[in-house]
Structure formats: C-alpha cells, structure tokens
C-alpha positions in Angstrom: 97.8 69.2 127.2 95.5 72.3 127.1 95.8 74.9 124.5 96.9 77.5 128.0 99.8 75.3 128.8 101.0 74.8 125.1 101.0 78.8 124.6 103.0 79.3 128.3 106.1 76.7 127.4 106.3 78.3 124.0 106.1 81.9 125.4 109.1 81.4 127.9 111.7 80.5 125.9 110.4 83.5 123.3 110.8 85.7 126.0 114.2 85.0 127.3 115.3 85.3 123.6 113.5 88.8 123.3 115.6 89.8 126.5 119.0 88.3 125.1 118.2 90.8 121.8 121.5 93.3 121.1 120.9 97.0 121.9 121.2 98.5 118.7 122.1 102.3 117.9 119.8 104.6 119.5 118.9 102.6 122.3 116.1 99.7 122.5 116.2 96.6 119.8 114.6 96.1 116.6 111.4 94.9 117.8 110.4 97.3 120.2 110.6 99.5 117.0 108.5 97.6 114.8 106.3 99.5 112.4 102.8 99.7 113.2 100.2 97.9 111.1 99.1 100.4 108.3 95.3 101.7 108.4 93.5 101.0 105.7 93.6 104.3 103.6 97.1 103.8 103.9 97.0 99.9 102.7 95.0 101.7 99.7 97.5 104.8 98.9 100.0 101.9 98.7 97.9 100.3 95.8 97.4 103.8 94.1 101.2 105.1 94.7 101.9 101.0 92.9 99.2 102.0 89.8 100.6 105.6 88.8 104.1 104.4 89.0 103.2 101.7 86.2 101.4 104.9 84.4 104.2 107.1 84.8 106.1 103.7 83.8 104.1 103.4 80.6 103.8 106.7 79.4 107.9 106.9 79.5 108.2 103.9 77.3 105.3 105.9 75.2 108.2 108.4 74.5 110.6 106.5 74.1 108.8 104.4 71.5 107.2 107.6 69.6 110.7 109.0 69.4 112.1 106.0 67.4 109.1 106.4 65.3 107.4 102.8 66.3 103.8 103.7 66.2 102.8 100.1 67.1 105.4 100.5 70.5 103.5 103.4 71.1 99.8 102.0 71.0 101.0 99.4 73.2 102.5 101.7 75.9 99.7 104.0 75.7 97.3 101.1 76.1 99.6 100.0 79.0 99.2 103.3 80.6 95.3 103.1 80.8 95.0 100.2 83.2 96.7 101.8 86.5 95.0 105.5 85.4 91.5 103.5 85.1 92.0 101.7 88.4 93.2 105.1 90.8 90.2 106.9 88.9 88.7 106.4 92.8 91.0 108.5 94.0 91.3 111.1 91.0 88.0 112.3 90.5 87.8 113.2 94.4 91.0 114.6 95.7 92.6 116.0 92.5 90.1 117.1 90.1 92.5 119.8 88.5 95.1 116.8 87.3 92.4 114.8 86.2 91.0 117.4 83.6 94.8 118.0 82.3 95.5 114.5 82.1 92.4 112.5 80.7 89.7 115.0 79.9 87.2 113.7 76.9 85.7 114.3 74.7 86.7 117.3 73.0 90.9 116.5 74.7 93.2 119.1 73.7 96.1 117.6 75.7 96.4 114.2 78.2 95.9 110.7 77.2 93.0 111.7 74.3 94.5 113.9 72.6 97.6 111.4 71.9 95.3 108.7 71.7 93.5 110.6 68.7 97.3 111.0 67.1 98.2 107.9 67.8 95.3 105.3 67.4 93.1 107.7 64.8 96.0 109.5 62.6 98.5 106.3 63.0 101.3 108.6 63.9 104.1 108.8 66.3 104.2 112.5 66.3 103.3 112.9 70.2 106.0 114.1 71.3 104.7 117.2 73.2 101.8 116.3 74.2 103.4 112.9 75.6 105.9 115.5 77.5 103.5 117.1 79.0 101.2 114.1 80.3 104.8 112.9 81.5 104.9 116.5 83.7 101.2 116.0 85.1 101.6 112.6 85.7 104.9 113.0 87.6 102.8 115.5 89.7 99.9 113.1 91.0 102.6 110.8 91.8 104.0 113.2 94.3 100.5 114.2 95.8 99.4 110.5 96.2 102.5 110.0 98.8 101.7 113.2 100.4 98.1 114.4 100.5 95.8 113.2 103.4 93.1 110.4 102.3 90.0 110.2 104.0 87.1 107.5 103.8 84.9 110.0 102.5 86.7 111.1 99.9 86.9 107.2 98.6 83.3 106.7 99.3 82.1 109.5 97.5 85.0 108.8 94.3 83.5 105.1 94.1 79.9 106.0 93.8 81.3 108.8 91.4 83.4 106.0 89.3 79.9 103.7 89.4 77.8 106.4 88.2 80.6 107.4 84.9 80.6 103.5 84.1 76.6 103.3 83.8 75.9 106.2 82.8 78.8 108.1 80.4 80.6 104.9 79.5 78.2 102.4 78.8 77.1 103.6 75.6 80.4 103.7 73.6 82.7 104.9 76.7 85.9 106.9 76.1 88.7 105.3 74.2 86.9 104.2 70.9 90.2 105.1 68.5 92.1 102.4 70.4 89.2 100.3 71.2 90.1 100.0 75.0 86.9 101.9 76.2 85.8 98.0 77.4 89.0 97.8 79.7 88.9 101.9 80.7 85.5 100.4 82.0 86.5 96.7 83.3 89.2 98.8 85.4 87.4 101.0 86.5 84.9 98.5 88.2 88.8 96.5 89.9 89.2 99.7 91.3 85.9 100.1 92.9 86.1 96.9 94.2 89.6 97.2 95.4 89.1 100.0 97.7 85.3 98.7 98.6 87.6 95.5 100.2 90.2 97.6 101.2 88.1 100.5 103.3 84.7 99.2 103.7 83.4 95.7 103.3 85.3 95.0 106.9 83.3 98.1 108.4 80.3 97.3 106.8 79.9 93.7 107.5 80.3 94.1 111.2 77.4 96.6 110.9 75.2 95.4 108.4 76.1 91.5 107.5 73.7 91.8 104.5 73.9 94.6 102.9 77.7 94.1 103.0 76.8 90.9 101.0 74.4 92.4 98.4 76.7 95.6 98.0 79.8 92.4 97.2 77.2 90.7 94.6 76.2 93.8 92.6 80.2 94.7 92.3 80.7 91.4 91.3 77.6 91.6 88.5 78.8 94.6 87.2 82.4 93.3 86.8 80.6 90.2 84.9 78.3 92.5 82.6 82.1 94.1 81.5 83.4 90.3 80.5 81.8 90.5 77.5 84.1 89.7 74.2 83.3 93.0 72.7 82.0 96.3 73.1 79.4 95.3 70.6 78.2 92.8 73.1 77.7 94.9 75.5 74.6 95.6 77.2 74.2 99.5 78.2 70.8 99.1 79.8 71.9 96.2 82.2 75.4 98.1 82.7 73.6 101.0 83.9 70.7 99.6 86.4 73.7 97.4 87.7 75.4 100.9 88.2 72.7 102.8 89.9 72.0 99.5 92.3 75.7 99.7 93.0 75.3 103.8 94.0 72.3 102.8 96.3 74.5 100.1 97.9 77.1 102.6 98.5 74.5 105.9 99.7 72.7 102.8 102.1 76.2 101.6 103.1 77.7 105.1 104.2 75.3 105.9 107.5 76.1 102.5 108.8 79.6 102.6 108.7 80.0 106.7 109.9 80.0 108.1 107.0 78.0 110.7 105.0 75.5 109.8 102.1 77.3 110.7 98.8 75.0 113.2 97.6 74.0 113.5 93.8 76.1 116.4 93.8 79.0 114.3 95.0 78.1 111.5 92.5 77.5 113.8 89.3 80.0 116.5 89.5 
C-alpha cells in the first residue's frame, strides 16, 4: 500500500472525529483554537523569563539565609543566583542596560550582586541585608520587563557578540567574581547563553543561507565553551580565551548580513 493511501484511511476517521467535537463556550471547539507555534524570540524570552525566576529564586533564599545569620547558606544562594544572571546576560546588556548597572556593576560595586559578594565571600559576613533588599527590588523589575518588552533579533545579535567580546576580553584575565571564586562559571555561563540563543534565533536562519559558516560559527562556540572546562581559573588560558572570542565576534559580524540583519558594529560590541 502506498504511503498516499495509508495517510487517506487514517485521515477519514480523524476527520469525522474532528466533526463529532463538543461546541464549547464561546462557540467553535478546542482545536480550532489551538495556540500558534511560538516564534523564536518568544521560544527564547521563555528561557530568560525560566533563568531570572531562578535568580529572583536565589536571591530570596539569600535573605532568608543572611537573616538567620548562616553565612555559608548565604554563599551558596548567592552562588546559585549567578548562573541564570550569567546565562540572560544576552539579553541584559542590550535591552536594559540601566538594570544591569544597578544589579551587577564591577568593579568598584556599590550595590547589586558585588557589593554583597564583597560582604559576603571577602568579609565572611551575613550582614547583607539591604543591599540583598534592594537587588531583590531590581531583580523583581527585570522580571516584569522580560514578559513585557518587545525582543528583536538584533537586539540578541548584537548582546551575543557583546557577551563574546566581555568573556575574551574583560573576563579572561581574572573575570568578575574572584571573592567567591565563581568568575570561571560567570564565564562558562555566559558562553550556555550565547549558544542558547545562537540555536534558538540563528543557526536555523543561518544554515539555510550559509551551510558553512553556520558550521564554523557552531565549532568556535563549541571551542570556547571547551577552553572554559578547565579545572581552575589558574588553568586557564587568557590568550586562547580571547582569539577564540574575537573568531566568535567575526562569526557573528559575517553571520548577520546573510541572515537580514545588521553587522554589530564595535560600538555595539564595546559599549
């Protein structure tokens, strides 16, 4: 039996079924209202809306622990924090700039995730309580704007050629979190998130257009992510870190054109 005749005895009986559905309130059935398949940005918001909420998670629990005095609770919800912050820093950088300053600026932090980190990781005390309160406030904010402000692929482009360039170049040489020692996950993250919403947004784009490039762009991801799987940040190799970082940026700049998009700029990149 061909594969025409299989699909039409199946299809009949489906169909009577489909015509045999209840009306339900409101007129029409349940399928005819089926939700449509969600673009891609929207795929992705759903994987940024999942990371903050296991921030926002995390920093509660950092509260919670500080207030009962358990410094070692603490560290661990603080540390817990960092991975969904790291991953979204895609997003972040690009569309809210203002929330990223009040919740993870460094060096010199006066408030956000430093500034407890310092307390916590450097002093070895639990006394965080207002500064935890108001990363709490800021962090409860960008989970509102994630569900509501538009995403675009440019945006995403330009934040992941952004992320690569902060991994090579301000990272690689000690990175961010050196009192708790995380700065090789801030950095191991970071790269997960650029390859998340690389998949997500524009490897399907990209390899319909340019089959090759779409591969090299995969590989240099992929050699950054295993230049970060190194035991230690002693064993880390800056120089490799970074050339893997810049060939990532060119990937991305030769990517954009073929896929509608706008070459990041180095303003874009470096801002």
């Amino acid at each position: 039996m061909s594969n025409c005749h299989a699909l039409k005895k199946i299809a009949l009986p489906w169909l009577t079924v489909l015509i045999a559905l209840p009306i339900w309130p409101g007129g029409g059935n349940r399928l005819a209202h089926a939700e449509p398949v969600s673009s891609p940005t929207e795929q992705y918001r759903s994987y940024l809306i999942e990371q903050i909420s296991q921030t926002l998670a995390s920093t509660k629990r950092l509260r919670e622990r500080a207030a009962a005095n358990d410094v070692d609770g603490a560290k661990k919800a603080w540390i817990a924090a960092r991975v969904g912050w790291e991953k979204a820093e895609v997003f972040i950088s690009g569309f809210v700039s203002d929330l990223d300053e009040d919740i993870d600026a460094w060096p010199n932090a006066l408030s956000g995730f430093h500034a407890i980190e310092a307390r916590l990781f450097g002093a070895n005390t639990a006394d965080v309580a207002a500064a935890t309160d108001q990363l709490i406030y800021h962090l409860t904010d960008l989970d509102i704007k994630i569900r509501q402000i538009p995403l675009n692929s440019q945006g995403l482009l330009n934040g992941a050629a952004r992320l690569a360039y902060e991994v090579g170049e301000s990272k690689a040489d000690g990175g961010e979190s050196r009192y708790s020692g995380t700065s090789l996950d801030d950095m191991r993250n970071n790269v997960s998130g650029i390859q998340l919403v690389y998949k997500t947004l524009f490897a399907g784009p990209l390899g319909a257009s340019d089959p090759k490039l779409a591969l090299s762009t995969e590989q240099t991801i992929q050699q950054l992510a295993s230049l970060l799987s190194v035991t230690d940040a002693k064993s880390l190799e800056p120089g490799k870190v970074r050339t893997a970082s810049e060939e990532l940026i060119v990937a991305l700049q030769a990517a954009a054109p073929k896929i509608g998009l706008r070459t990041p700029t180095l303003e874009d990149i470096t801002q």
